[in-house]
C-alpha positions in Angstrom: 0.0 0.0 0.0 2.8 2.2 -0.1 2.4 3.5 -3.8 -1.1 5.9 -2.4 1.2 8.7 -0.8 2.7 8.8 -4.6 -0.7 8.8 -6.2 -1.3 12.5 -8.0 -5.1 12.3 -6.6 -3.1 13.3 -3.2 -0.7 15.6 -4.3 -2.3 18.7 -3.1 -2.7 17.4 0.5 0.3 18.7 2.8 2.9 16.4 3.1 2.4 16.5 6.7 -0.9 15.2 6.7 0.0 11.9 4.8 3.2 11.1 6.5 0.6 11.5 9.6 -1.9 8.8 7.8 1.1 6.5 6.7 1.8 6.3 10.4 -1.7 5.7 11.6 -2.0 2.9 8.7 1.3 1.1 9.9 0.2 1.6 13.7 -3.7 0.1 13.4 -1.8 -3.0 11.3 -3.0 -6.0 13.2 -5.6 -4.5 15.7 -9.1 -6.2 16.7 -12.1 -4.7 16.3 -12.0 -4.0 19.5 -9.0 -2.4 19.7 -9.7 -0.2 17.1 -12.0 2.3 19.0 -9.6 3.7 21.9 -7.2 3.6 18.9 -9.0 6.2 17.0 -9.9 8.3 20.3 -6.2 7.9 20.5 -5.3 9.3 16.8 -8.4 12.2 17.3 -6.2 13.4 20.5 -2.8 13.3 18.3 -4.0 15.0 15.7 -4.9 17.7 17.8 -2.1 18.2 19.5 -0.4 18.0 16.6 -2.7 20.7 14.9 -3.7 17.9 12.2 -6.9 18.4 10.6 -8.6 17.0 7.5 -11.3 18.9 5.1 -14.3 16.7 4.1 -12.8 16.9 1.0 -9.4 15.7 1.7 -10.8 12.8 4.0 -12.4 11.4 0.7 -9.7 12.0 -1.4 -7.6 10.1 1.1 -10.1 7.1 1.2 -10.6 6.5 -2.3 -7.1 6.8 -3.2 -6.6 4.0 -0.2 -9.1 2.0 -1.8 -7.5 1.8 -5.2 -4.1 0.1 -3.4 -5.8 -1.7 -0.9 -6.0 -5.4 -0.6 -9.3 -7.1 0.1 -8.5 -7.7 3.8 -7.8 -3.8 4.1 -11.0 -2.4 1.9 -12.6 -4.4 5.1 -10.6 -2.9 7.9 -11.0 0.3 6.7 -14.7 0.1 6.2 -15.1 -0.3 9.5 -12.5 2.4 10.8 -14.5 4.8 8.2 -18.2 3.7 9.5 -16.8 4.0 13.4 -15.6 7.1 12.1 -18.8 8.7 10.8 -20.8 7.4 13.8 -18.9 9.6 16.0 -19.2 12.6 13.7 
């Protein structure tokens, strides 16, 4: 999955951003579904702190340029990251 960060849909996104998400992808590598909820309170709190923030815009950007290098296995984790994601928003 490593090609996405190269992929010109994201090119306009800061740098900053993506190196951010590369992290988070290589982090939630391997975690239950259960896990995965304090993980993301857990990411929401770093990103602030680290003055991180997405636009709408650039959060669907992201996904469906994930989605194009994503194995089945992932399309499924992050399905469920996204849909925990949009409950809480």
């Amino acid at each position: 999955m490593a090609n996405w960060l190269d992929d010109p849909a994201v090119a306009h996104i800061d740098k900053s951003k993506l190196d951010f998400l590369q992290m988070l992808v290589f982090e939630s590598n391997g975690l239950s579904k259960e896990q995965m909820l304090p993980f993301l309170m857990a990411v929401a709190k770093r990103s602030k702190e680290n003055k991180i923030s997405f636009t709408e815009e650039e959060i669907e950007t992201i996904i469906e340029t994930l989605k194009k290098y994503s194995s089945p296995e992932d399309l499924e984790k992050m399905n469920k990251m996204i849909s925990i994601y949009r409950n809480r928003h």
